[in-house]
N, C-alpha and C positions, 0 to 999 in steps of 0.2 A: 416553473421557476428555474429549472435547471436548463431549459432554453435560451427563456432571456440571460441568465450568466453567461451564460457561451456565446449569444449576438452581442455581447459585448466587448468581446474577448476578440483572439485571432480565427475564430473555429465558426465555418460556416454551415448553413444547413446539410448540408451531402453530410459533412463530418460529422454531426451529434447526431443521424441518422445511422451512419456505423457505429459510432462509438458506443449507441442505444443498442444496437442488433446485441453488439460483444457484449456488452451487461448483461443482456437476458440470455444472452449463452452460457454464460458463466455467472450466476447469478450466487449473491455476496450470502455468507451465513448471518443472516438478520430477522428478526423476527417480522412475519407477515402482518401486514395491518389488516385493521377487522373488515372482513364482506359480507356484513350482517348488521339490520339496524339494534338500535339498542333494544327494542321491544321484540325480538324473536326471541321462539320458542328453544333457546340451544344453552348449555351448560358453558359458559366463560371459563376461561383458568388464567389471570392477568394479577400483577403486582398491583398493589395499595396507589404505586403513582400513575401508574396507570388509570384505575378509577378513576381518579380525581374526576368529579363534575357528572360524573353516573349515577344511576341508580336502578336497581332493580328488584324486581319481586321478593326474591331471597337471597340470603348473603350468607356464604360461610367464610371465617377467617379460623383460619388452623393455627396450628402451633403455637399458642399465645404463651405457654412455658418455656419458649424460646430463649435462653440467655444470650445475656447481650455479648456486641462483636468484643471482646478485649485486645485485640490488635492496637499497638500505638506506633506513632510512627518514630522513626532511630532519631529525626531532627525539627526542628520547627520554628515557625517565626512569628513571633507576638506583636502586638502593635506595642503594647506597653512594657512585656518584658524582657521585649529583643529575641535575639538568637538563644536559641534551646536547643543543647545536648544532655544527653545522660550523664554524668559522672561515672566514674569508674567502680563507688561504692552506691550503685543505684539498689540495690539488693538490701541497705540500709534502710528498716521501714520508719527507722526516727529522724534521717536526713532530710532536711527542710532546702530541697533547690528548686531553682525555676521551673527545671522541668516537670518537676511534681505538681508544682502551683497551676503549671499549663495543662495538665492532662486533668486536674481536680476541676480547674474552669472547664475545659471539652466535656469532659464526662456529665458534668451539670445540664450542657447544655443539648450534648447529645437525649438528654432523657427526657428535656423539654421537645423538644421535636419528635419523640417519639412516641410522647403523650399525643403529640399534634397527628402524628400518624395515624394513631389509634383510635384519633377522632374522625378521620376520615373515611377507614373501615369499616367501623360501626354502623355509621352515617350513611352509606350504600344503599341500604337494608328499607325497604318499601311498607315491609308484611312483615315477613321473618328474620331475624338474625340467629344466626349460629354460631356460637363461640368454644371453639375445641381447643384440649388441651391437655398434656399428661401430668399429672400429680403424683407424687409419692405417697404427699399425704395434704387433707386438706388446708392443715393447718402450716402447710410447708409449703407457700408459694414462692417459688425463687424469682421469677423475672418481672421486672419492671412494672409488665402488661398486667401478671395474675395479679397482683399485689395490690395496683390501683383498684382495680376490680373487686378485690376481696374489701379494701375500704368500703365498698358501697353495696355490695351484696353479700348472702352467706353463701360460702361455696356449696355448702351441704345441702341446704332445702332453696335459693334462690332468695329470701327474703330481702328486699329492699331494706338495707342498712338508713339513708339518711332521706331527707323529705326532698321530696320533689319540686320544681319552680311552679309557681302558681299557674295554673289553666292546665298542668301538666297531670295526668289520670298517671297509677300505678303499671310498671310494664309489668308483662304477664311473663314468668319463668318459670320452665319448667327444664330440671337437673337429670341430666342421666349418668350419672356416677359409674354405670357395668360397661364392662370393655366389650367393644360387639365381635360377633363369633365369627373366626375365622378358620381358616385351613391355615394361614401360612404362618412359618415356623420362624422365630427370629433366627437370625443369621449369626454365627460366634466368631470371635476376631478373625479377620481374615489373614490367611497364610500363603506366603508364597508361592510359588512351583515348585514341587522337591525336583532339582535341576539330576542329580545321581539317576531318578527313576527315569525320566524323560531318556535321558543317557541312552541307558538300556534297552528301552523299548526302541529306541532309533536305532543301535545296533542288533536286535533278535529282527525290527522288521527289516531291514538289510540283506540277515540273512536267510530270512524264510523268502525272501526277493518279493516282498509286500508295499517295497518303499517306494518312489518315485512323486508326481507331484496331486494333489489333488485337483477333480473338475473345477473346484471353485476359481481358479487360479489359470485357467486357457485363455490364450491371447483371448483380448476383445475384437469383433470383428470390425474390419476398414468402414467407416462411415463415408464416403466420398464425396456425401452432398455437402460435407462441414466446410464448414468456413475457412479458408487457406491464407496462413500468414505469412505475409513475405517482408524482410528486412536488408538493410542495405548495413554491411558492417563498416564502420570507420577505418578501420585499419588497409583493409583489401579494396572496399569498392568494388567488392565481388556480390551479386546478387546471393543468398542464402536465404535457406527456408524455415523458420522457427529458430533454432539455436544449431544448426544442425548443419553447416558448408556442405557444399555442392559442388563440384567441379571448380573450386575457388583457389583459383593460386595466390598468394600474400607476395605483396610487390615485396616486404624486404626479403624474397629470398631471391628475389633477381638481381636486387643492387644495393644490396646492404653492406655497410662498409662502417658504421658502427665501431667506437671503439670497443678492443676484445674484451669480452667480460660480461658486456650491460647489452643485458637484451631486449630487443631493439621495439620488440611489443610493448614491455614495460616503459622501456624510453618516451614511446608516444603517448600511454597512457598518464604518463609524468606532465610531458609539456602539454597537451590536450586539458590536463586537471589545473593546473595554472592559469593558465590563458581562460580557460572559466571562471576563477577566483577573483583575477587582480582586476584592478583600478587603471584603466592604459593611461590615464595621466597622474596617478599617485606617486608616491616616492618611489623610488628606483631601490634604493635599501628594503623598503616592505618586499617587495616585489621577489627582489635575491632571498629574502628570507622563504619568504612563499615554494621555491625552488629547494632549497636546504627541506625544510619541513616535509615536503611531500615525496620529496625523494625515498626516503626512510619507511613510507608506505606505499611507492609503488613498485621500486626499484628492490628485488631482492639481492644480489650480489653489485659491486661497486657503486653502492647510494650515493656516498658523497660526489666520487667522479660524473654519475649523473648528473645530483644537482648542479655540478658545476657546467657542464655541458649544456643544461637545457637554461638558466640563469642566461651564458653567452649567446644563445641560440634568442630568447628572447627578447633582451636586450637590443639584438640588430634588429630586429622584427617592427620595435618600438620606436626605434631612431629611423626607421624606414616612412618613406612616404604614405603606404597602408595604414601604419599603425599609429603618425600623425592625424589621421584623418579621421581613425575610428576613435580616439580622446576628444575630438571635437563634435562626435557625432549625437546628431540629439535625441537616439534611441538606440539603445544594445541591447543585442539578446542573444543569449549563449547558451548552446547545446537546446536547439529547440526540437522539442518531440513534434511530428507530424503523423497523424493518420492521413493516407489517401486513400482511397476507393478508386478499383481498377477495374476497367477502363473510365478518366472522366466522361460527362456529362459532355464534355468539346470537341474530344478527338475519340477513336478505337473503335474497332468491333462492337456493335449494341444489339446483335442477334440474341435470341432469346436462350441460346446456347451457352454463350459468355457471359448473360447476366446471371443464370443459375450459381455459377461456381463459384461467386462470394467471394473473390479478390480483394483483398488492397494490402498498401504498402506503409510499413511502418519505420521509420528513423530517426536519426537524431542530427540539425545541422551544427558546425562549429560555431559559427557567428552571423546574424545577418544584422544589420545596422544600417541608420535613416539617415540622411545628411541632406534631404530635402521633403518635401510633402509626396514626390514619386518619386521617392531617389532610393529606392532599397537595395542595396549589396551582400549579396550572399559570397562567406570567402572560407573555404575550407582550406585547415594546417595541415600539410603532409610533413613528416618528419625523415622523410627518406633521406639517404647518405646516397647524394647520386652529383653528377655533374651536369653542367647548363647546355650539353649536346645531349643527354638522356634524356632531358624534361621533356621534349614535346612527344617521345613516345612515351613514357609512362602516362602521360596526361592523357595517353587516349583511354587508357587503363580505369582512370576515375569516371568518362564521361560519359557512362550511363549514372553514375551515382548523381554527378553534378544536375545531370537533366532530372531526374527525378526531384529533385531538391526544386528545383524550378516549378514545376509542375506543382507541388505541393504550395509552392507559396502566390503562384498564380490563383492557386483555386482558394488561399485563404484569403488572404488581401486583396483578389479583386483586380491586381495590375504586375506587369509583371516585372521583373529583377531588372537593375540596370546592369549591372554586371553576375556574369559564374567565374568566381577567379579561386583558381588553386595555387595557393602558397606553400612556395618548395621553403621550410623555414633554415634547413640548413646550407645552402649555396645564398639564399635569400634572392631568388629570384620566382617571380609572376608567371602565371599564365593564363591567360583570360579563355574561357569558349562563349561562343557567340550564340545566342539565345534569339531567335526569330522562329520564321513558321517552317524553313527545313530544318531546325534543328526540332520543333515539337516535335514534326512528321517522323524525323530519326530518334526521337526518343521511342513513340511510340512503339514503333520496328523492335527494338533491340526489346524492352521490355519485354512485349507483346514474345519475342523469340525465347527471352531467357525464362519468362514463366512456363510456356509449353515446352521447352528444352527439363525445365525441373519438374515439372509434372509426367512428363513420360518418363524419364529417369526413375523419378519413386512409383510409378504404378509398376513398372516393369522390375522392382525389388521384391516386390508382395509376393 
């Protein structure tokens, strides 16, 4: 099932073939489903809704003295009596409010369904049923379960209290009232750490020079067969490994020019988070606002200055021929995640030496948008403070990021980009790289260079 959702999507087979590998690598805390039919020999331990539709030889249901959940919720909404909060004198047990009237209806109905619960428990049971339970006393069943229960039978000797449906024989019960013998001790309120004694004992092992760290606690050793992730950061366009940079210089420390104050990371994370939000042919006021609003969370020192800079900065972007085009375009998609698996299936190294070591490539695009049936444009925003004699050498800066971006949408969609264009958004000028087969060839290259360049770097750290 989880196939066909993804053949429908943008993500081809190579792709939910990694993206499968990474789930059983890191496999989710959820409970296992059963590898056993219902008629073996093994001991189950599963919830009531679970059951449901089972059945088996013997059944035990525990804790039937269990009281019920009393948790309510602080608000709520009725069909009939509207919105519901507590009053301030909710601790008033003669105040007649809605929310009393709501939680007297839930609790009603809570306990019909829990009758229904308890008819499906029961219900399991083939042969045997077992029904445990602790009591104080038998005449003192507190919860919901014992109660019904004690209606129809005697706690004490089992006797069937009321008559049975016609065809229906007397059930057999038999009561074991004695606690069974054990070894283990109850447990008595439980108590902190005395934080003073711990103190102590870390200062005497100190000085007896007993301290240091325990075996438990040694590096884990390098697995090197694991699977190796690599990301492309938006900011640098610098290849990096996991969260972790690598020989990555950050273009604004080459040409950042930034007003003083607003730094220039947050800056791009400002207008990058906009430009994901807005409507490119909505209102121009929503839009400024959008800028105002976000500044305040991404921008730590001169918010407001920011917003107003990246507001200006968008604005031109929008009145620009680009961003005429992407209002008219009949599919957007913004900040698109991509798996690749390195080296494709079309081009690279396929020795059995480099399919071992489990590459691929993980990122995120700014924008790629349709403006015909093979018309797709991929256009990443650089926010640099640079001048329009700087741009074609920064640009060389991005274009391993841009080819990879390429690559990833060729192996999703099947065709490839009509254009790789990086947009300088504060000078507001373009620059296109040209996507054919020497540019695959030199992606390859640079890739292929910058993953063996970070993998000899980190084995040579070890």
């Amino acid at each position: 099932e989880q196939a066909r959702t993804a053949d429908h999507g943008a993500l081809d087979l190579d792709g939910f073939i990694t993206e499968l590998a990474q789930f059983t690598s890191r496999q989710p805390k959820e409970a296992l489903a059963a590898t056993s039919p219902e008629t073996a020999n093994v001991i189950r331990l599963m919830t009531i809704h679970q059951a449901k539709g089972l059945e088996f030889p013997l059944v035990v249901v525990a804790d039937l003295d269990r009281k019920e959940n009393a948790s309510s919720e602080p608000a709520a909404l009725h069909a009939e009596l509207g919105p519901l909060v507590p009053p301030p004198d909710e601790d008033d047990k003669k105040s007649a409010t809605g929310m009393r009237l709501y939680r007297t209806l839930e609790k009603g109905e809570e306990r019909e369904e829990r009758k229904r619960l308890l008819y499906v428990a029961t219900t399991r049971a083939a042969d045997y049923l077992i029904l445990s339970s602790s009591l104080e006393g038998l005449d003192k069943p507190k919860s919901d379960w014992m109660q019904l229960i004690a209606e129809r039978f005697d706690l004490g000797s089992g006797q069937l209290k009321v008559e049975t449906p016609a065809g229906y024989g007397t059930p057999a019960v038999r009561v074991t009232p004695e606690e069974p013998v054990t070894d283990h001790k109850p447990a008595g309120s439980p108590r902190g750490p005395d934080l003073l004694k711990l103190l102590e004992d870390a200062h005497q092992q100190a000085i007896s020079d007993r301290g240091g760290l325990p075996p438990e606690v040694a590096p884990i050793p390098v697995d090197r067969a694991a699977r190796v992730q690599f990301s492309f950061s938006r900011l640098t366009g610098q290849l990096i490994r996991g969260e972790r940079p690598l020989h990555a210089q950050p273009l604004e420390q080459i040409s950042v020019r930034i007003a003083s104050g607003i730094d220039p990371r947050d800056f791009g994370s400002l207008v990058h988070a906009v430009l994901q939000r807005i409507d490119f042919s909505g209102d121009k006021e929503t839009i400024r606002q959008w800028c105002e609003q976000l500044a305040s969370e991404y921008v730590v020192l001169h918010a407001a200055e920011a917003g107003r800079q990246a507001w200006q900065m968008i604005e031109r972007f929008l009145g620009s021929e680009r961003g005429r085009q992407i209002a008219k375009a009949t599919a957007i998609h913004r900040e698109v995640e991509f798996l690749l698996a390195w080296p494709p299936d079309s081009i690279g190294d396929h020795s059995e030496q480099n399919r071992t070591h489990g590459h691929y490539l993980q990122g995120y695009m700014d924008c790629l948008y349709q403006d015909s049936p093979e018309g797709w444009h991929l256009l990443d925003y650089k926010t640099n403070d640079i001048s329009a004699a700087e741009i074609p050498q920064a640009a060389k800066r991005y274009e391993m990021q841009l080819y990879v971006y390429a690559l990833a949408i060729e192996r999703s969609l099947g065709i490839p980009p009509l254009e790789l264009v990086l947009h300088f958004l504060r000078p507001g000028i373009e620059y296109c790289l040209p996507w054919n087969d020497e540019a695959r060839h030199r992606a390859t290259q640079l890739i292929n260079e910058a993953i063996t360049a970070l993998v000899s770097s980190s084995n040579s750290d070890l």
